[in-house]
LUMLUMMAR-362173 format. One line per 5 residues: for each residue x, y, z of C-alpha. Coordinates in nm, 2 decimals, padded with zeros to 4 digits. Layout:
! residues N
X/Y/Z | ...
! end
This chain:
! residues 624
-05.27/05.91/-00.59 | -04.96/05.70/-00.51 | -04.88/05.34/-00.64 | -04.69/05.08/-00.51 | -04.43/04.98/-00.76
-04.45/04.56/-00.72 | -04.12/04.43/-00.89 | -04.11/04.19/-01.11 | -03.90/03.84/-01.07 | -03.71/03.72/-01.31
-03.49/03.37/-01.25 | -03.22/03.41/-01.44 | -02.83/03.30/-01.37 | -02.58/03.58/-01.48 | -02.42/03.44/-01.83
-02.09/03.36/-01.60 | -02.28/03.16/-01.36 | -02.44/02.94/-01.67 | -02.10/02.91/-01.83 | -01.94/02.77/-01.52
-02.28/02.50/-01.43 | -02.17/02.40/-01.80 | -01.82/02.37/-01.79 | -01.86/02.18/-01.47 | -02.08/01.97/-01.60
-01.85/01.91/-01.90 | -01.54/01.82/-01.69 | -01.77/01.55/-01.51 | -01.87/01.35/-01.82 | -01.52/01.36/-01.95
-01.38/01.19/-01.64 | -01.67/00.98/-01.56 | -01.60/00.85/-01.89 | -01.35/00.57/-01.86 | -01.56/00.38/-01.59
-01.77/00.23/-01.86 | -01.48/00.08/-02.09 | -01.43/-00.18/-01.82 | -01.07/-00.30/-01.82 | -00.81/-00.60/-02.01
-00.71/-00.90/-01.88 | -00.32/-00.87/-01.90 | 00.01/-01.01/-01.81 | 00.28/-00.70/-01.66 | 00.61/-00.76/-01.68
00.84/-00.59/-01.46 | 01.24/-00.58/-01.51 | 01.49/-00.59/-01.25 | 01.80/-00.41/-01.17 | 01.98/-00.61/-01.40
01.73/-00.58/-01.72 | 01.54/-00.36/-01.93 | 01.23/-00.32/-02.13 | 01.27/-00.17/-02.50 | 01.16/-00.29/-02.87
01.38/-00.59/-02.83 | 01.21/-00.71/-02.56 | 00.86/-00.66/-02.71 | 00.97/-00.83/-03.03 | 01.04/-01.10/-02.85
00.74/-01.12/-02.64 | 00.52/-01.10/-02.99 | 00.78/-01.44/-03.09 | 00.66/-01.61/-02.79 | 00.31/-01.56/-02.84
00.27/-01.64/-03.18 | 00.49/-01.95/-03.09 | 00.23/-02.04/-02.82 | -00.08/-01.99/-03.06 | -00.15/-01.69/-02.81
-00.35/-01.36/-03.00 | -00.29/-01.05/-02.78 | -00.54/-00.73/-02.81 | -00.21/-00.51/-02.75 | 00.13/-00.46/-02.61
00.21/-00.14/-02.44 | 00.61/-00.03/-02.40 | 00.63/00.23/-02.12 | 00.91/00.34/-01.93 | 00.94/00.10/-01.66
00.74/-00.22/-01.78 | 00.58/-00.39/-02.05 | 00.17/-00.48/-02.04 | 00.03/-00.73/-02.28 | -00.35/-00.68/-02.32
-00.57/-01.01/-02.43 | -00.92/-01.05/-02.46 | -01.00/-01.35/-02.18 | -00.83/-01.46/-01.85 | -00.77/-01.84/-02.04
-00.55/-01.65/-02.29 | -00.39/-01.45/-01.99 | -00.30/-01.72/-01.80 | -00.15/-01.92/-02.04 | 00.06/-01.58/-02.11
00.16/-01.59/-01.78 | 00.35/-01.89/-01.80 | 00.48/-01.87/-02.08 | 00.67/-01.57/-02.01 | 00.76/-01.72/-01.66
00.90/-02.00/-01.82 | 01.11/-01.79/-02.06 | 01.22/-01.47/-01.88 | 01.10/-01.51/-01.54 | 01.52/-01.47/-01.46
01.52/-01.12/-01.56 | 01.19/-00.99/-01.53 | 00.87/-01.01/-01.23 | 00.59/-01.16/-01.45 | 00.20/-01.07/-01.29
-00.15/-01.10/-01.37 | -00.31/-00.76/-01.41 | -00.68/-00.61/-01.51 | -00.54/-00.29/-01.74 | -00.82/-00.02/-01.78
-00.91/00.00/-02.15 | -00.96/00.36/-02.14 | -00.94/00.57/-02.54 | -00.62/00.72/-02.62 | -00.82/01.06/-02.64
-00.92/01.00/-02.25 | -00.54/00.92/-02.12 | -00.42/01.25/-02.30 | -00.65/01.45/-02.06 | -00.49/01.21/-01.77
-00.88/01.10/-01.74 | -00.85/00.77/-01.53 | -01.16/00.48/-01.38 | -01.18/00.45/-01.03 | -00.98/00.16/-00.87
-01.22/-00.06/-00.77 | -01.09/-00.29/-00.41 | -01.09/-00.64/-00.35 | -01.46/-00.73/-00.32 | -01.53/-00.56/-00.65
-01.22/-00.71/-00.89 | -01.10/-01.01/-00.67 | -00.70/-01.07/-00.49 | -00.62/-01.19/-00.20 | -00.64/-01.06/00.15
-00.40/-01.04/00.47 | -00.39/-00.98/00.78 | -00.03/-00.95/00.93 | 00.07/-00.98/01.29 | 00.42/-00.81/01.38
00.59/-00.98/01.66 | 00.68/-00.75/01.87 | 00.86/-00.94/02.14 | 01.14/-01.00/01.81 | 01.16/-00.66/01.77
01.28/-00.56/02.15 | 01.46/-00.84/02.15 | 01.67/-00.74/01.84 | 01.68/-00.36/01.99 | 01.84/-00.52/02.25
02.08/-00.70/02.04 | 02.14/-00.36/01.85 | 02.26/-00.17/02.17 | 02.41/-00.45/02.35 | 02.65/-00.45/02.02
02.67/-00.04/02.05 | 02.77/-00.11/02.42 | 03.06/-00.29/02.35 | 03.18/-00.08/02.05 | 03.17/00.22/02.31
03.38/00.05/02.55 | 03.64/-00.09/02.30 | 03.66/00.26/02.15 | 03.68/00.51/02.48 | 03.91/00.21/02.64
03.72/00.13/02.89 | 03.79/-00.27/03.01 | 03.53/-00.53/03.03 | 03.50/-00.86/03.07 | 03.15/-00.91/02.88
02.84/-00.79/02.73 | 02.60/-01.00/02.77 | 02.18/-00.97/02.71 | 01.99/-01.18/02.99 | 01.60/-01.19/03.04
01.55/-00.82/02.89 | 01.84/-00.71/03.09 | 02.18/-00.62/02.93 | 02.42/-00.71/03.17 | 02.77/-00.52/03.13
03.05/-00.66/03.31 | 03.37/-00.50/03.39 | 03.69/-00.57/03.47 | 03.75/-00.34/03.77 | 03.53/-00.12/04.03
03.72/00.18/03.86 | 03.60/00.13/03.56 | 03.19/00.15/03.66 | 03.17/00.51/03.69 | 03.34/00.64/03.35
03.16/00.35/03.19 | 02.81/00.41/03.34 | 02.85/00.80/03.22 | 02.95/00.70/02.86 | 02.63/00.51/02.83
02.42/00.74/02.96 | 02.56/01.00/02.74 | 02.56/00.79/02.40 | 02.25/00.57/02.45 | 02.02/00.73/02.60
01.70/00.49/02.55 | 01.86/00.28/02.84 | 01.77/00.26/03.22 | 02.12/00.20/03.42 | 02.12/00.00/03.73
02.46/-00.08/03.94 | 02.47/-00.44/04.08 | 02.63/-00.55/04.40 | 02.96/-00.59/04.37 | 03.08/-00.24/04.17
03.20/-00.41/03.86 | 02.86/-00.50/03.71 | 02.59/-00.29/03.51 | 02.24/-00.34/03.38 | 02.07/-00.20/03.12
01.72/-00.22/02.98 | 01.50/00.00/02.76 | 01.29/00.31/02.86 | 00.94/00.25/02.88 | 00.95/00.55/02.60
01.22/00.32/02.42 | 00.98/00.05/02.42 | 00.74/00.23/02.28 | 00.92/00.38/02.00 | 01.06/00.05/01.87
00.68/-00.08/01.87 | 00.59/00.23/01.64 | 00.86/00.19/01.45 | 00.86/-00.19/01.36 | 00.51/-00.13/01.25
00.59/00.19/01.06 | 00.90/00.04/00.91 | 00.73/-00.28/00.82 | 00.43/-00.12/00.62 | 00.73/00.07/00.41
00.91/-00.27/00.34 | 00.57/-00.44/00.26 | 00.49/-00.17/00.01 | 00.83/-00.24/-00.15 | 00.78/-00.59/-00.19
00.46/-00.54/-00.33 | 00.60/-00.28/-00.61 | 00.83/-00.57/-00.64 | 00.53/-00.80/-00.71 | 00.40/-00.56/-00.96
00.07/-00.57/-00.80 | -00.16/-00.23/-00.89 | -00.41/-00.06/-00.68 | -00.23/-00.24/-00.37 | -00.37/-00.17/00.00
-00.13/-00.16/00.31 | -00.24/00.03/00.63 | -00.22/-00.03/00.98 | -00.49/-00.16/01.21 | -00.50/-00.16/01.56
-00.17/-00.14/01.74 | 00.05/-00.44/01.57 | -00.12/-00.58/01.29 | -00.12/-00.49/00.92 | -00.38/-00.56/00.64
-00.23/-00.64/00.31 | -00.48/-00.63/00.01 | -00.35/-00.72/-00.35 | -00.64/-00.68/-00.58 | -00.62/-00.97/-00.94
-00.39/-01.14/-00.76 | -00.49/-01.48/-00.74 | -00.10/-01.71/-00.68 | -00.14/-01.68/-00.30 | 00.17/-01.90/-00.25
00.37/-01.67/-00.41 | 00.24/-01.38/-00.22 | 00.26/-01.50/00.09 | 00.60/-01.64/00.04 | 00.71/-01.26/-00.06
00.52/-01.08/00.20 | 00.60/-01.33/00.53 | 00.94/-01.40/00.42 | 01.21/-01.15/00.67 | 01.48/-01.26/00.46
01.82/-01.07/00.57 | 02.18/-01.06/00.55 | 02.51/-01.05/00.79 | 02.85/-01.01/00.71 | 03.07/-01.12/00.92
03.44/-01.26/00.98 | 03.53/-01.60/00.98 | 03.68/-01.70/01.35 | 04.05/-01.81/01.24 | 04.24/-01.83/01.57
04.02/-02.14/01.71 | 03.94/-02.47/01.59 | 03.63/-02.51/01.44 | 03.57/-02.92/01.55 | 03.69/-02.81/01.93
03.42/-02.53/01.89 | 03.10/-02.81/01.87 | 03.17/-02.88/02.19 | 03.24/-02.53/02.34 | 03.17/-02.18/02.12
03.48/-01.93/02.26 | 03.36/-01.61/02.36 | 03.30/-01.35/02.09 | 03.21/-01.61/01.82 | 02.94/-01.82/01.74
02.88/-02.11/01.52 | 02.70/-02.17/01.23 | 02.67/-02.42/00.95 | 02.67/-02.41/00.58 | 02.45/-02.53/00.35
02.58/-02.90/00.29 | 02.58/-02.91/00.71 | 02.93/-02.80/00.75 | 03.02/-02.60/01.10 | 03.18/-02.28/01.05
03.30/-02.03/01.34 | 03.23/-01.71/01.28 | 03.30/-01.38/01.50 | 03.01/-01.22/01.67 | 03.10/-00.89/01.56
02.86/-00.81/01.23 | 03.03/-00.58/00.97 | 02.72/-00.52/00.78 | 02.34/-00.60/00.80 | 02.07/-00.64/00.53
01.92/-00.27/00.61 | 02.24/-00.12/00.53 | 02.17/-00.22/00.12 | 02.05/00.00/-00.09 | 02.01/-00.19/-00.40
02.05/-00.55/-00.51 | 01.99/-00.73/-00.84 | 02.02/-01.13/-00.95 | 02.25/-01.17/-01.22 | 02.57/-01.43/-01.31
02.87/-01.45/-01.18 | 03.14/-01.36/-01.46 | 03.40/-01.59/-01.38 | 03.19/-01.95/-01.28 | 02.86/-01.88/-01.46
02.69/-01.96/-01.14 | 02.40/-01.71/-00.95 | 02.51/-01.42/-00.79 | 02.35/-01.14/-00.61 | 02.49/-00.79/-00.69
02.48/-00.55/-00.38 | 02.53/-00.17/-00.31 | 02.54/-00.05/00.04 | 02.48/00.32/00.19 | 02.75/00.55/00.31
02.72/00.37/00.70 | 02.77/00.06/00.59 | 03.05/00.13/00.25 | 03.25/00.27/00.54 | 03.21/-00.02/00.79
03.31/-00.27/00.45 | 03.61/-00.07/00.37 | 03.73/00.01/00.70 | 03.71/-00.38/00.76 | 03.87/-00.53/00.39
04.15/-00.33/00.50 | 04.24/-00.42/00.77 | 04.17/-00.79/00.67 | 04.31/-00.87/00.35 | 04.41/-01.21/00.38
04.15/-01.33/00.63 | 03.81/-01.48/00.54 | 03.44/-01.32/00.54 | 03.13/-01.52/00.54 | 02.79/-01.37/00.42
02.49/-01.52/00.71 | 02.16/-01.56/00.50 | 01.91/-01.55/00.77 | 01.50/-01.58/00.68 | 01.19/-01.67/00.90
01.03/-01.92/00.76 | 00.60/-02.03/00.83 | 00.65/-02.44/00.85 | 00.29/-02.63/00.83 | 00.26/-02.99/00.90
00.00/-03.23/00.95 | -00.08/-03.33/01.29 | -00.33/-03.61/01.37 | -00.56/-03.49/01.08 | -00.48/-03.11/01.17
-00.24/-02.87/00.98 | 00.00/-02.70/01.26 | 00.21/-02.42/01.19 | 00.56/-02.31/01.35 | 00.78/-02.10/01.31
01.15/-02.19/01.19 | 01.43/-01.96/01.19 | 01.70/-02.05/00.93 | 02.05/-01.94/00.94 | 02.32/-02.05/00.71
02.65/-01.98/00.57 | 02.60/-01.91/00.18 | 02.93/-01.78/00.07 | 03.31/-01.77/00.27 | 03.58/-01.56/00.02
03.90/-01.44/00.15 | 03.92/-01.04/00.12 | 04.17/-01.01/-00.20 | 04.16/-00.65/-00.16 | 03.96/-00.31/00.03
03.62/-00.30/-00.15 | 03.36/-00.11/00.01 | 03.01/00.01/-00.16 | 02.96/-00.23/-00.48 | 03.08/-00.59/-00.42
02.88/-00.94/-00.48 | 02.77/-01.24/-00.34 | 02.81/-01.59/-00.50 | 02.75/-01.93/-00.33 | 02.35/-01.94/-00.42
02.18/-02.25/-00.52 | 02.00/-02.16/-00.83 | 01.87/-01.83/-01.02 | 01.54/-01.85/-00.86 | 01.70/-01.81/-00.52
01.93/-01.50/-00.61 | 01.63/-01.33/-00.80 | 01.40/-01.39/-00.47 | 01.70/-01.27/-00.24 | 01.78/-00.96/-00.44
01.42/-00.87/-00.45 | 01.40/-00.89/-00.08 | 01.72/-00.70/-00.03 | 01.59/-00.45/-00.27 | 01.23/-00.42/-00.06
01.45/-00.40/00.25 | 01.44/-00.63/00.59 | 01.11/-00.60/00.81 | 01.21/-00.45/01.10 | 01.03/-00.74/01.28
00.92/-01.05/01.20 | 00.52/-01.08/01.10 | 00.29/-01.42/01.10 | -00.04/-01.42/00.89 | -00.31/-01.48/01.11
-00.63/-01.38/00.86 | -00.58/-01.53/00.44 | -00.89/-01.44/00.23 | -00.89/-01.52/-00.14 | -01.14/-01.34/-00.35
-01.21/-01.49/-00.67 | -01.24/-01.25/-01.04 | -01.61/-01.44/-01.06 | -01.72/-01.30/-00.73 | -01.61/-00.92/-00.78
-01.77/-00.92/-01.08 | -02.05/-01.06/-00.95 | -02.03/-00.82/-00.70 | -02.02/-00.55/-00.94 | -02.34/-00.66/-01.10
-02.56/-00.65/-00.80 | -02.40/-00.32/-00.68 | -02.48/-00.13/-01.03 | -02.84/-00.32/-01.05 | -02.92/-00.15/-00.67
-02.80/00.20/-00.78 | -03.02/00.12/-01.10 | -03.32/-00.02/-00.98 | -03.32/00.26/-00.70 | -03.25/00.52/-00.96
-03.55/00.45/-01.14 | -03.79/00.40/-00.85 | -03.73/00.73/-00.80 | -03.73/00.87/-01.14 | -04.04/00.78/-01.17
-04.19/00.88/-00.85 | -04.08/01.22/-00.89 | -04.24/01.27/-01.25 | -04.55/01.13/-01.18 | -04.59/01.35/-00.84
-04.38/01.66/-00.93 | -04.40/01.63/-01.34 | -04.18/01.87/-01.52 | -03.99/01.97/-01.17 | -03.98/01.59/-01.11
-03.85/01.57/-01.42 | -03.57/01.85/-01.32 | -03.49/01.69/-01.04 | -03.43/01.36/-01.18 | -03.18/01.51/-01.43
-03.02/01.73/-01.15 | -02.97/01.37/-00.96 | -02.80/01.17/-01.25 | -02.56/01.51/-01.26 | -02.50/01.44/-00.89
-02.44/01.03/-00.95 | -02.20/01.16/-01.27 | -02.03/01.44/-01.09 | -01.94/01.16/-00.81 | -01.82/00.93/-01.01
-01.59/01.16/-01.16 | -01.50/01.34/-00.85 | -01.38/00.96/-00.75 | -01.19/00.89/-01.10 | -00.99/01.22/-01.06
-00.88/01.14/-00.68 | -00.81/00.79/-00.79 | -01.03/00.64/-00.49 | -01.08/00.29/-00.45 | -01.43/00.17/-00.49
-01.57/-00.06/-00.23 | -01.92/-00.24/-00.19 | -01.95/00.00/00.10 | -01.87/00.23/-00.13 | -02.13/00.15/-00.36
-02.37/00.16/-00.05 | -02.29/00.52/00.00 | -02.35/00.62/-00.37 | -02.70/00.48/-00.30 | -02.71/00.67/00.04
-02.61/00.99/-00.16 | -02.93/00.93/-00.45 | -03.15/00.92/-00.18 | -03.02/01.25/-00.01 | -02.94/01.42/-00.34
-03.34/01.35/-00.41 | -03.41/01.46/-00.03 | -03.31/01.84/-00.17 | -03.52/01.85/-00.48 | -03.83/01.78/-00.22
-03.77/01.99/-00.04 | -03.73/02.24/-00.27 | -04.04/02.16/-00.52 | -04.25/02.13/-00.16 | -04.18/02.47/-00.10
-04.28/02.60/-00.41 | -04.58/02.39/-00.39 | -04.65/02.59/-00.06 | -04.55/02.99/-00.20 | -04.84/02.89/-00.46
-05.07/02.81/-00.20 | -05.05/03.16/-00.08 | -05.17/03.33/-00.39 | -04.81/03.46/-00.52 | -04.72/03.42/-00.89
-04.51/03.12/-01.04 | -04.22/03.34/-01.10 | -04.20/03.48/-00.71 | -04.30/03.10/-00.61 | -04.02/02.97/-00.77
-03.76/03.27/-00.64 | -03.90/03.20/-00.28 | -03.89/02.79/-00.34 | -03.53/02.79/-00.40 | -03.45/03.07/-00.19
-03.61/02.97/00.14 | -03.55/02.61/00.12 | -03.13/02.67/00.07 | -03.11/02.69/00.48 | -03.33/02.37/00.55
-03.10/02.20/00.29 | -02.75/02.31/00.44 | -02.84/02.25/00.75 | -02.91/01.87/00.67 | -02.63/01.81/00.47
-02.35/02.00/00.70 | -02.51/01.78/00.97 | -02.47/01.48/00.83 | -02.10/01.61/00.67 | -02.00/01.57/01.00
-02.10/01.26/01.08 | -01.95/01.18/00.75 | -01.61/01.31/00.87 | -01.61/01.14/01.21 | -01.67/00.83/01.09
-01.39/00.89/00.81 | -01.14/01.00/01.12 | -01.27/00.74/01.33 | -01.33/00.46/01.06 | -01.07/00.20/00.95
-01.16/-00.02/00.62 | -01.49/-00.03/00.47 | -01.59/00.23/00.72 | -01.34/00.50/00.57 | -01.45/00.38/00.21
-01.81/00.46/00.28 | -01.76/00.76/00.47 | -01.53/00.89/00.19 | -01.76/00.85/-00.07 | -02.08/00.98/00.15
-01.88/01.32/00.22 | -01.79/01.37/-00.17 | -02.17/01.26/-00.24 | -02.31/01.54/-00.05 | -02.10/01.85/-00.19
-02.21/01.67/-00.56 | -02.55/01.71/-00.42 | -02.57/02.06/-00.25 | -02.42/02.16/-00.63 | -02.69/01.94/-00.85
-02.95/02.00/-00.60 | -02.92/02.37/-00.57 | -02.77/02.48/-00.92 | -02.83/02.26/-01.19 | -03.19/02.20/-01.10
-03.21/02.58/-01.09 | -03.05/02.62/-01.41 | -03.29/02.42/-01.56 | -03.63/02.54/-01.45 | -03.43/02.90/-01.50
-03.38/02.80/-01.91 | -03.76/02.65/-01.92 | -03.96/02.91/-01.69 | -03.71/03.27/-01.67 | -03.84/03.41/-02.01
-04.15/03.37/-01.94 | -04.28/03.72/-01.85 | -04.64/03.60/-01.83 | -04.63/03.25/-01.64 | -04.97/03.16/-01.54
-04.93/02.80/-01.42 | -04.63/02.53/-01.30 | -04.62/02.17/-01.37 | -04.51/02.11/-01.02
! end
């Protein structure tokens, strides 16, 4: 007589598989942690070039306070800036100005919201999601780079390297001049065309050459390709300098990315001073050096400018002739920092150029000692005035003489500039300077303010949903699957923690989109343990015991599950790749959502009903 030998099941994890489940598991609490100490009103103080933070500094913030009548929760000294924690936004506030008022010379003074995460967290670099500008409030913008200002100053740019290249090869001409898009380059003789024409081509090659009638006259314009470089770039450049500024500003958790071809979105989360924001982010706030025009007279020049100069005015309205020829621009400076002049007391900007422009400087202050140089402050400036009822806004391009000095000596990297109004005005310039010059000028066309009130509001109703959904089905799955229900809800508030933490550690911004996919991921992370507790329901049905029903529950419903959530992975990912904004936010969090389910779903659940039902050699029934 032979007997079939019938196996017997036992679901159980290997001892490695359990320990790993559990350290997981452990990792997720610990950095889903800070999320729920909520964050401090505080005041950031930032020093420029010319200060420093250090005990000094916080002793005498404490003196100010107390003066003030001002209790802080804390003060925190790191390495580049000082935070002052308080317990309400009044106290903040208040804070604010007093420290503006008393070292808002030397340092950048901004409202923050500091995360009030336990020492014990911040030594395992455990961190809270940043949460965006619909959740903790700021200000939003939408920029607009003008690109018709940035071909026009390309065209500047080569129409100066044009006539550097002729002047150095020896090649005579009678002008350089930029006409309607067209550079038009004229010579002094027919012989001169061809050598002139090959230099051009050879050294700037972005420019289309064209011979005019006549044989003495070239034009040059940009390549389509050219074009569409200096497009690219301005944008590219731009978001760079933006992001400076903002550093500059102080401003944490800040959002700057491109959208659509030429427009920008800014997004400063707590900040609420939209003036001074929008006077730092629109400003285009540059610098030229250049000679001062000594061989003609400056009154005979109102009525006609001689060629290679130009006039200007300085600030009490006085003309002043300068030469065209610019020794050194704003994006030459590589550092620049408000301090006071050492012999007059008065403001002064402190300013360090790269190796391109220290060589242009000293190569010039030599061979001009003796002779003048005037510093050209040039900014953009957003004018708004009311029109019949209406607020109109234009655009006004200021350019003023702030300093002439006569070159004492050859200086070229370190040197400074005096002439300023005020210490306001050489902070702001040196902090421009600092962030660099937009490579083209940008106009706000979108402003959106999003009060502290509303994001927390925000907040509220986004946690209530996730709540009020969580429960709703907490309880349908115990009352219609019991103890597996009761399994699967645990295995779903694993998922919700292990997302959360997944988010903390990648230090994503949280968005009410955002928030919408954690309540999309619930309801998929749910979808799983369904499935999976259906098909036991169904290997019961058939008459096998609760141990091989469980085996064949988990094991058979694995496909069904990865094929959903791979499907919808991908749609996940194309709308990430695809998405800009919100769209990228909720895609983000939906991708991260399902891995944290296939893993809470598939293995924690499993690990559970494997510690309650695997020892039990003789299972007769299942609460499912």
């Amino acid at each position: 007589m032979i007997y079939n030998k019938i196996p017997i099941i036992r679901n159980r994890f290997p001892l490695w598989k359990n320990i790993l489940i559990l350290v997981i598991l452990v990792i997720g609490i610990l950095y889903s942690l800070p999320n729920l100490f909520g964050e401090d009103p505080s005041v950031q103080l930032s020093p420029t070039r010319s200060a420093r933070v250090d005990d000094a500094t916080v002793a005498h913030v404490e003196k100010l306070l107390l003066d003030a009548g001002l209790d802080s929760k804390a003060v925190e000294l790191t390495e580049s800036r000082l935070l002052v924690r308080f317990t309400d936004t009044e106290a903040q506030i208040k804070a604010a100005d007093v420290l503006k008022n008393d070292m808002g010379d030397n340092y950048i003074v901004a409202l923050n919201l500091a995360p009030s995460t336990p020492a014990w967290l911040k030594a395992i670099k455990a961190k809270p999601m940043y949460l965006g500008l619909d959740l903790r409030g700021g200000v939003h913008f939408l920029l607009q780079v003008d690109m018709e200002a940035a071909i026009q100053q390309a065209e500047e740019r080569y129409a100066d390297d044009i006539r550097t290249l002729l002047r150095e090869n020896k090649i005579r001409y009678a002008a350089v001049e930029r006409d309607k898009r067209v550079i038009q380059v004229k010579l002094q003789d027919s012989q001169s065309l061809a050598p002139a024409e090959e230099l051009i081509k050879k050294e700037l090659r972005g420019l289309v050459l064209n011979e005019a009638e006549g044989g003495t006259l070239l034009q040059a314009s940009l390549s389509d390709a050219e074009r569409r470089e200096i497009r690219r770039f301005a944008v590219a450049q731009n978001i760079t300098t933006l992001r400076n500024r903002v550093n500059e500003l102080g401003v944490a958790e800040p959002v700057i990315q491109q959208q659509g071809d030429d427009r920008i979105v800014v997004q400063l989360p707590g900040v609420q001073d939209t003036a001074r924001a929008k006077e730092i982010l629109g400003a285009t706030a540059t610098l030229e050096f250049r000679l001062v025009d000594t061989e003609h007279d400056v009154q005979s020049a109102r009525q006609r400018v001689p060629i290679g100069s130009r006039l200007y005015t300085d600030r009490n309205g006085r003309p002043v002739l300068l030469q065209r020829k610019i020794i050194v621009t704003g994006d030459q400076i590589v550092d620049a920092s408000s301090g006071l002049e050492a012999q007059s007391g008065s403001a002064a900007v402190f300013v360090t150029l790269n190796s391109v422009g220290a060589k242009k400087m000293a190569d010039t202050t030599k061979e001009n000692i003796g002779k003048p140089m005037a510093v050209v402050f040039i900014e953009n400036k957003t004018e708004t005035k009311e029109i019949n009822g209406q607020k109109v806004s234009s655009k006004k391009k200021v350019e003023e003489v702030i300093n002439v000095a006569t070159i004492r000596d050859r200086f070229s990297k370190r040197f400074q500039i005096s002439g300023l109004d005020s210490t306001e005005e050489a902070r702001n310039l040196a902090l421009l300077l600092r962030a660099g010059a937009l490579a083209a000028p940008v106009d706000i066309v979108e402003e959106r303010t999003v009060g502290p009130s509303l994001g927390k509001e925000n907040i509220a109703r986004g946690v209530k949903s996730n709540g009020y959904g969580f429960i709703a089905v907490a309880l349908f799955m115990i009352m219609y699957y019991r103890v597996f229900g009761l399994f699967s809800v645990l295995a779903l508030a694993a998922n919700v923690m292990l997302l959360v933490a997944a988010l903390s550690i990648m230090q994503a911004t949280l968005t009410l989109p955002g928030l919408a996919g954690i309540a999309l991921t619930v309801g998929m992370a749910i979808d799983a343990n369904v499935l999976i507790n259906e098909r036991i329901r169904e290997e019961l049905r058939t008459g096998i015991s609760p141990q091989a029903a469980i085996y064949a529950g988990y094991e058979r419903a694995f496909a069904t599950i990865l094929d959903t959530n791979v499907t919808t992975f991908i749609a996940g990912m194309a709308l990430f790749l695809l998405g800009s904004g919100p769209i990228r936010g909720f895609a983000a969090v939906l991708c991260i959502g399902i891995l944290t389910s296939m893993f809470s779903a598939v293995l924690v659940s499993r690990a559970l009903v494997n510690l309650t039902y695997g020892r039990q050699r003789k299972l007769a029934r299942l609460a499912v």
